[in-house]
Backbone as XML, in Angstrom:
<?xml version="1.0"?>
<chain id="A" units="angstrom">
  <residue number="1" name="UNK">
    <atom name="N" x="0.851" y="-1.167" z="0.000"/>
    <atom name="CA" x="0.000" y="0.000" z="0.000"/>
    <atom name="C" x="0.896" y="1.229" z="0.000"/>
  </residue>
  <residue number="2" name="UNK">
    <atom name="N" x="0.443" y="2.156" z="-0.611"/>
    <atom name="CA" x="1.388" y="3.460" z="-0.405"/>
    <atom name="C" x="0.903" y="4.279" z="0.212"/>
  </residue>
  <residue number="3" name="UNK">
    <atom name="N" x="1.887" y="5.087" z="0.266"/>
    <atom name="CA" x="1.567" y="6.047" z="1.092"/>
    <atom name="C" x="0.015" y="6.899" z="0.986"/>
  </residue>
  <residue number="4" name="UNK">
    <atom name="N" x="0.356" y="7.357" z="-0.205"/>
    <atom name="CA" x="-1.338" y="8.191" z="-0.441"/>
    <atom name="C" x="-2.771" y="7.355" z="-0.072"/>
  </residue>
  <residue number="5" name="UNK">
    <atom name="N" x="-2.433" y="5.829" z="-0.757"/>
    <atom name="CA" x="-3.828" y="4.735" z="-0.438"/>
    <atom name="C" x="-3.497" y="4.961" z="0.553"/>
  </residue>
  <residue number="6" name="UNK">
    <atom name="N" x="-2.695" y="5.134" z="1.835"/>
    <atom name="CA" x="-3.063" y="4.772" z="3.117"/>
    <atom name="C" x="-3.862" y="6.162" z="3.944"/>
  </residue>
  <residue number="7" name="UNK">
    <atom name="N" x="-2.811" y="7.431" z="3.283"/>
    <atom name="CA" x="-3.880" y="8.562" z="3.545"/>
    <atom name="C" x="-5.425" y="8.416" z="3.110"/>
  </residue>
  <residue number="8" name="UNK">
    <atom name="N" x="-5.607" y="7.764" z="1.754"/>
    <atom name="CA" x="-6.811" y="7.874" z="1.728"/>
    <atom name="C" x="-7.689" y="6.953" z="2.513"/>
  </residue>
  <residue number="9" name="UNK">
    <atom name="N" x="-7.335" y="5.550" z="2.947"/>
    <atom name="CA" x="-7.861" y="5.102" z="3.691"/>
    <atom name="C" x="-8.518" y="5.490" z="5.387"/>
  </residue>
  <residue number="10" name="UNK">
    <atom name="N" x="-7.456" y="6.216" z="5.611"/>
    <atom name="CA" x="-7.308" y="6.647" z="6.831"/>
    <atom name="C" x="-8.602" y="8.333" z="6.989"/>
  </residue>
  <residue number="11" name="UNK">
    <atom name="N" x="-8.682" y="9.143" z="5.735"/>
    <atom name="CA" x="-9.755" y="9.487" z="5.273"/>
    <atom name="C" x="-11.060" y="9.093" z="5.405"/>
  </residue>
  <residue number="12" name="UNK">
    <atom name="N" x="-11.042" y="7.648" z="4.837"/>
    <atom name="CA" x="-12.213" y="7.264" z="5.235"/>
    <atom name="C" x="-12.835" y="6.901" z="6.055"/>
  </residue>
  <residue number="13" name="UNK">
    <atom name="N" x="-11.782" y="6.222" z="7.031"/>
    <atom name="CA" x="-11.837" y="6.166" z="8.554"/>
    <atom name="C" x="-12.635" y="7.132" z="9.069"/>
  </residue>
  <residue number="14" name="UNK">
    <atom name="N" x="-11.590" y="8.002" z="9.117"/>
    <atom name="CA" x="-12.174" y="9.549" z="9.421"/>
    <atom name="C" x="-13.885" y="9.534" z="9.375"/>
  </residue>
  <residue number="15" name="UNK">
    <atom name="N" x="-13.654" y="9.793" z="8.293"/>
    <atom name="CA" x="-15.525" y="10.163" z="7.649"/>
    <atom name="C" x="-16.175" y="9.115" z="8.291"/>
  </residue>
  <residue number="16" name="UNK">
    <atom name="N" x="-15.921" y="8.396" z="8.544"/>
    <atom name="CA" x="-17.318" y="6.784" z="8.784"/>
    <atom name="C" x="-16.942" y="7.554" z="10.589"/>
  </residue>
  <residue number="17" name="UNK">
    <atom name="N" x="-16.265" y="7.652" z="10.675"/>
    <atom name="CA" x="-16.001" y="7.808" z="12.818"/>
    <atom name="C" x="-17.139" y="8.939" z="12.939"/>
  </residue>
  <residue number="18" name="UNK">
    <atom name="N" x="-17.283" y="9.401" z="11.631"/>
    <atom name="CA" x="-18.197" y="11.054" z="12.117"/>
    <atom name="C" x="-19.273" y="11.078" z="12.082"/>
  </residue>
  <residue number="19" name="UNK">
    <atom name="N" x="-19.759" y="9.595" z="10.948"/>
    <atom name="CA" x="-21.085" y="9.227" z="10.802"/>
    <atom name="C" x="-21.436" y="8.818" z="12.371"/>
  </residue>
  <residue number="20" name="UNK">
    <atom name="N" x="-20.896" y="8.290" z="12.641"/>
    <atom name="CA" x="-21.227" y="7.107" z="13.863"/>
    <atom name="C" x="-21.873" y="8.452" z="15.350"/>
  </residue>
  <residue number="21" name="UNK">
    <atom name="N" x="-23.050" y="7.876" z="16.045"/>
    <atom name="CA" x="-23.021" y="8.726" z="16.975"/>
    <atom name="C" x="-21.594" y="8.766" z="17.971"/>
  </residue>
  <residue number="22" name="UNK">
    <atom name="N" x="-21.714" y="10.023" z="18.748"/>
    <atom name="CA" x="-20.327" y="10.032" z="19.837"/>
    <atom name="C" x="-20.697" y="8.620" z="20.805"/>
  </residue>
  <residue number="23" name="UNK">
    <atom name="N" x="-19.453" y="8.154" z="20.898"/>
    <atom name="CA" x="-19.409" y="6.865" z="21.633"/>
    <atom name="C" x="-19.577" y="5.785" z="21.218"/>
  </residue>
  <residue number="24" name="UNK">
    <atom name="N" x="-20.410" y="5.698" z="20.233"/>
    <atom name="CA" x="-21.375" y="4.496" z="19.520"/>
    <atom name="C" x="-19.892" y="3.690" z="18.883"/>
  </residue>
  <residue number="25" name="UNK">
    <atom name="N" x="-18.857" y="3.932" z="18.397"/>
    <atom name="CA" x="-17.951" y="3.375" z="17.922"/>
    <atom name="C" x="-17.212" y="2.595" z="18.879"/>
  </residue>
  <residue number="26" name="UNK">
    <atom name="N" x="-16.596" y="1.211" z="18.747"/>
    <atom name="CA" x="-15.544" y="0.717" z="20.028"/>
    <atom name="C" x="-14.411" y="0.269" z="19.807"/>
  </residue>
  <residue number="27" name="UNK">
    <atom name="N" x="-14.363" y="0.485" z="18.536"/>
    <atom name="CA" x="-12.878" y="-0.082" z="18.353"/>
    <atom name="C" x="-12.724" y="-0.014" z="16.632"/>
  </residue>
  <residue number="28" name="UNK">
    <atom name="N" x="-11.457" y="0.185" z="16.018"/>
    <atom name="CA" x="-11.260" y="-0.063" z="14.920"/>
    <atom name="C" x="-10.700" y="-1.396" z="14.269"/>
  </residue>
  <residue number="29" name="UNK">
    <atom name="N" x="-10.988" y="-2.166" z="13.004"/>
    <atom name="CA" x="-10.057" y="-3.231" z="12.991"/>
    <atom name="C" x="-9.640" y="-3.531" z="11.689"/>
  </residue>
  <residue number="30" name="UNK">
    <atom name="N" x="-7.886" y="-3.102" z="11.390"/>
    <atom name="CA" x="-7.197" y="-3.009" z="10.126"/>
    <atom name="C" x="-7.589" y="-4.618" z="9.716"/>
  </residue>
  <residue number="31" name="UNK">
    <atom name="N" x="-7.646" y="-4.287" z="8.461"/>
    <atom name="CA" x="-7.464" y="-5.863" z="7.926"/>
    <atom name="C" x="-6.116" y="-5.817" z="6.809"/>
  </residue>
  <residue number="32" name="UNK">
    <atom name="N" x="-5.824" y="-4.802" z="6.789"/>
    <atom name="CA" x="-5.070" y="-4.626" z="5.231"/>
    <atom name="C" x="-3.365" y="-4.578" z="6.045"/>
  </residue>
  <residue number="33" name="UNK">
    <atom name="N" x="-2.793" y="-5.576" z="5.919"/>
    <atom name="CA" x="-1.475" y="-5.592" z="6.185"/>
    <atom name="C" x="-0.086" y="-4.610" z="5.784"/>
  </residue>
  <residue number="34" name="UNK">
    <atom name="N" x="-0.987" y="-3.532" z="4.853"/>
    <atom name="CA" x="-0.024" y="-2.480" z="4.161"/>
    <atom name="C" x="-0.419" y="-1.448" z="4.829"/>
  </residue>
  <residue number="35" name="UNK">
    <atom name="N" x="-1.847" y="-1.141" z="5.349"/>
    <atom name="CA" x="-2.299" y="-0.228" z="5.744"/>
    <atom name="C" x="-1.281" y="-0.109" z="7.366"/>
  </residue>
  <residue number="36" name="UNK">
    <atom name="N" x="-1.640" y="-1.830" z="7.763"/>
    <atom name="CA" x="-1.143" y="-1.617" z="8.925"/>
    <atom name="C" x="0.435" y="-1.304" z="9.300"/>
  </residue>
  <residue number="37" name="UNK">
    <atom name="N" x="1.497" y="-1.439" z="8.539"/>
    <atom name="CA" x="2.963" y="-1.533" z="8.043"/>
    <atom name="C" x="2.691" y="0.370" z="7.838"/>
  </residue>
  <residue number="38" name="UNK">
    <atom name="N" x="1.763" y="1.040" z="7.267"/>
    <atom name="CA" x="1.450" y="2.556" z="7.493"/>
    <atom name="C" x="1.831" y="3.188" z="8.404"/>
  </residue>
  <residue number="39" name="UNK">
    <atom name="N" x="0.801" y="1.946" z="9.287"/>
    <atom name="CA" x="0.249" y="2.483" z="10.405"/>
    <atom name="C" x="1.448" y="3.091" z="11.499"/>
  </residue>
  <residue number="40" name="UNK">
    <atom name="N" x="2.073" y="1.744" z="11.477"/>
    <atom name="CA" x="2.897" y="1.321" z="12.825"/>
    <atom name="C" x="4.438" y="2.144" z="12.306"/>
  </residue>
  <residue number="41" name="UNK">
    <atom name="N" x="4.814" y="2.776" z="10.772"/>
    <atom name="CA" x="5.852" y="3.767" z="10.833"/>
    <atom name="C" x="5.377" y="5.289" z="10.508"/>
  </residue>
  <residue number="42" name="UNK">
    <atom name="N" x="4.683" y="5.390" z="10.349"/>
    <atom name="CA" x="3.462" y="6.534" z="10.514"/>
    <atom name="C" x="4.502" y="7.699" z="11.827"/>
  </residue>
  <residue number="43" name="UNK">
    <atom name="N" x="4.780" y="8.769" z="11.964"/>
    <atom name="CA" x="5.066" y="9.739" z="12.775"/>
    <atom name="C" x="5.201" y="11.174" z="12.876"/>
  </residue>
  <residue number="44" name="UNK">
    <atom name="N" x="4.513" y="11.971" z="14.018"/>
    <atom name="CA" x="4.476" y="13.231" z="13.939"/>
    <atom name="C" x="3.396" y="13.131" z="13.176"/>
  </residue>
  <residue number="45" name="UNK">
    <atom name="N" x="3.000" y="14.895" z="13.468"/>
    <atom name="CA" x="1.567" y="15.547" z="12.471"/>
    <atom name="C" x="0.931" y="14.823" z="12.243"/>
  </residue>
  <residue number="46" name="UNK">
    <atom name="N" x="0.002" y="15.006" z="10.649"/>
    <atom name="CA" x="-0.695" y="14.961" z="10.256"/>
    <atom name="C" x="-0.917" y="13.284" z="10.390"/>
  </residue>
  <residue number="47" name="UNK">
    <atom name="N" x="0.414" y="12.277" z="9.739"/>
    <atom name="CA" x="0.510" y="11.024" z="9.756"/>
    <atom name="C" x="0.249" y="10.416" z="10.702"/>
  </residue>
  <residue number="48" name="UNK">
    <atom name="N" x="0.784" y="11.115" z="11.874"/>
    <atom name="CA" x="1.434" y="9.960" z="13.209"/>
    <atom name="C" x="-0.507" y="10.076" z="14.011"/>
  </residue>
  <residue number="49" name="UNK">
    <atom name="N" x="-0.978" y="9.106" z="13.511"/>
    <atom name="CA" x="-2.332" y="8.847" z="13.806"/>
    <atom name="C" x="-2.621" y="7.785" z="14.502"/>
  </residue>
  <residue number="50" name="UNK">
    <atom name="N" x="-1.431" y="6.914" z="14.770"/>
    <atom name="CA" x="-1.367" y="5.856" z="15.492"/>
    <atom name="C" x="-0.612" y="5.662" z="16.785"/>
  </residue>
  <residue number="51" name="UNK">
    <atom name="N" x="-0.882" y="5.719" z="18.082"/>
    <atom name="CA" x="-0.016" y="5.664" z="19.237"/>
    <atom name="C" x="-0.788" y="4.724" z="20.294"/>
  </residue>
  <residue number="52" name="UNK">
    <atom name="N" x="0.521" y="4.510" z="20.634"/>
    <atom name="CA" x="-0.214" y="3.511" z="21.795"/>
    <atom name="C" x="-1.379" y="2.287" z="21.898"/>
  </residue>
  <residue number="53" name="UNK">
    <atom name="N" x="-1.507" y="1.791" z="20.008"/>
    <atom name="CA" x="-2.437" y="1.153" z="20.024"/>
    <atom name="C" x="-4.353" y="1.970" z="19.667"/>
  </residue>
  <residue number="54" name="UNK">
    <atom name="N" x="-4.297" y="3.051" z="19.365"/>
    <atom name="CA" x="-4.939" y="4.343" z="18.716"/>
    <atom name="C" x="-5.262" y="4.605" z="17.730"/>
  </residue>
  <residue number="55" name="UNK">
    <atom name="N" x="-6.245" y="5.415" z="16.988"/>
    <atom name="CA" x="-6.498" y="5.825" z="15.866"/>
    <atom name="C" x="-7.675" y="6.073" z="16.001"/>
  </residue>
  <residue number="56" name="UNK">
    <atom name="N" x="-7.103" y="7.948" z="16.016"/>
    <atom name="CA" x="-7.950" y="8.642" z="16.207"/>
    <atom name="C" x="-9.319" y="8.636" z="17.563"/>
  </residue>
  <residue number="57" name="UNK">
    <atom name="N" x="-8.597" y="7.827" z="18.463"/>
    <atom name="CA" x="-8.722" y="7.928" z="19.773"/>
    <atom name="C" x="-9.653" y="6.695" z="20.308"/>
  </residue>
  <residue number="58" name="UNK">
    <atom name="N" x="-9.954" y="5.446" z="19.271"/>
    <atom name="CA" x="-10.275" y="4.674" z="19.231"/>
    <atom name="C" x="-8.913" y="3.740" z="19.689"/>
  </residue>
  <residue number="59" name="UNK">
    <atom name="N" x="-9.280" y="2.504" z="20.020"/>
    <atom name="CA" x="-8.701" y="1.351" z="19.896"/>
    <atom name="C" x="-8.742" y="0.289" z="18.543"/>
  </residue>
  <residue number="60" name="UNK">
    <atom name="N" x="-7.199" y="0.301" z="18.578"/>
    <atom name="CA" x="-6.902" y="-0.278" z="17.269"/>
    <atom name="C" x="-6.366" y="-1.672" z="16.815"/>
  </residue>
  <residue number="61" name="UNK">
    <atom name="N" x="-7.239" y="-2.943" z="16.203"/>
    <atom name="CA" x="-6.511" y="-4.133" z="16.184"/>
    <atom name="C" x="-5.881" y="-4.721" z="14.823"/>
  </residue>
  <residue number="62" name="UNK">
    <atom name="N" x="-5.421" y="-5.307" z="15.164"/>
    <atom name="CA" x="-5.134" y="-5.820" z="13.272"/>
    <atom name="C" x="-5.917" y="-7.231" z="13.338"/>
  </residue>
  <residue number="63" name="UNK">
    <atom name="N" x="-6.586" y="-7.604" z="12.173"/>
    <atom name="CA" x="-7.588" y="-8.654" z="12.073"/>
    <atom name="C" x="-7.232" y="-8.820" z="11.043"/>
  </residue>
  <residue number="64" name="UNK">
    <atom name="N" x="-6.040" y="-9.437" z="10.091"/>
    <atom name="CA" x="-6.178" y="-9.780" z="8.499"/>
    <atom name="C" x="-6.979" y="-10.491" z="7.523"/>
  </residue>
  <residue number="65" name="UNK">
    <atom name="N" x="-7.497" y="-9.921" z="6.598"/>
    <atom name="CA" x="-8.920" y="-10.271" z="5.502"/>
    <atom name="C" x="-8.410" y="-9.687" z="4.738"/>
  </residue>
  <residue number="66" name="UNK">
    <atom name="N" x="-8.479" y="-10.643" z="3.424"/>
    <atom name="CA" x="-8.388" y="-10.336" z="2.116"/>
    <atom name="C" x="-10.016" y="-9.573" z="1.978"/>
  </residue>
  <residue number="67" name="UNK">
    <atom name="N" x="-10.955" y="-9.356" z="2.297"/>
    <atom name="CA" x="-12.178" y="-8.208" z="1.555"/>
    <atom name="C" x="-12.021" y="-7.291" z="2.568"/>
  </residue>
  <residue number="68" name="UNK">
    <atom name="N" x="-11.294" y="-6.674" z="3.178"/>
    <atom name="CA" x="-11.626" y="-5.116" z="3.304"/>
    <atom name="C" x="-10.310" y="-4.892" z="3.669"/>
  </residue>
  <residue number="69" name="UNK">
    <atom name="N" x="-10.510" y="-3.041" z="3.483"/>
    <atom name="CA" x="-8.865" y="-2.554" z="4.353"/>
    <atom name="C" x="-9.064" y="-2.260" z="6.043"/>
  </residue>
  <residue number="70" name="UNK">
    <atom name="N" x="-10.531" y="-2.460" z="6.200"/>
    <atom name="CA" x="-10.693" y="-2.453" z="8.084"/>
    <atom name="C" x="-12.318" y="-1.693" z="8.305"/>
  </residue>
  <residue number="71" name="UNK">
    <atom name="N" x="-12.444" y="-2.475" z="9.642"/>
    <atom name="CA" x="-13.995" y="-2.427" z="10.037"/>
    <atom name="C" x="-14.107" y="-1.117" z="11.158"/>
  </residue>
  <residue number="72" name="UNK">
    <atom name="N" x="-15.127" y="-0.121" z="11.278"/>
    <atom name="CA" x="-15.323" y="0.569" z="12.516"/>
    <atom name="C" x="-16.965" y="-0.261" z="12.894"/>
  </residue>
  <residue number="73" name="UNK">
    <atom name="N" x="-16.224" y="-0.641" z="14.387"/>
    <atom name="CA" x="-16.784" y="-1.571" z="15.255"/>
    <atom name="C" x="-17.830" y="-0.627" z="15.568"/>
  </residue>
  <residue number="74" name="UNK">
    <atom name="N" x="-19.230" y="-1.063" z="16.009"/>
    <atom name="CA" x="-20.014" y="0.134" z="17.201"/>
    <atom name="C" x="-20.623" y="-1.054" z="18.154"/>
  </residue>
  <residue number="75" name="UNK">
    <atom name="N" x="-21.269" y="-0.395" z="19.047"/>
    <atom name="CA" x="-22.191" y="-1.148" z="19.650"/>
    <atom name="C" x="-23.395" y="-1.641" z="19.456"/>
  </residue>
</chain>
């Protein structure tokens, strides 16, 4: 995955977290092994979106699947 697919992924993240009511989300879960290789050298600013197991203030797992690049969990 490159760099930009991963910005854009991470985009979409974004957008779906905003759909979701506040709270209603519980966790995120990468499936895309490039996204996640992003993820984990990802640093500073705009990029560094991942800490401590994070994204975007969610909790973040890796779950690998060939059909998606990752699920936002809710309740």
């Amino acid at each position: 995955m490159t760099e930009e697919e991963a910005k854009d992924v991470l985009e979409r993240i974004e957008y779906e977290l905003g759909l979701h009511q506040p709270h209603s989300a519980t966790r995120i879960v990468i499936h895309d092994l490039g996204l996640w290789a992003r993820l984990e050298t990802a640093s500073g600013g705009a990029t560094g979106l991942i800490n401590g197991g994070t994204l975007f203030g969610w909790p973040v797992l890796l779950e690998p699947k060939c059909d998606a690049s990752y699920t936002v969990l809710s309740i």
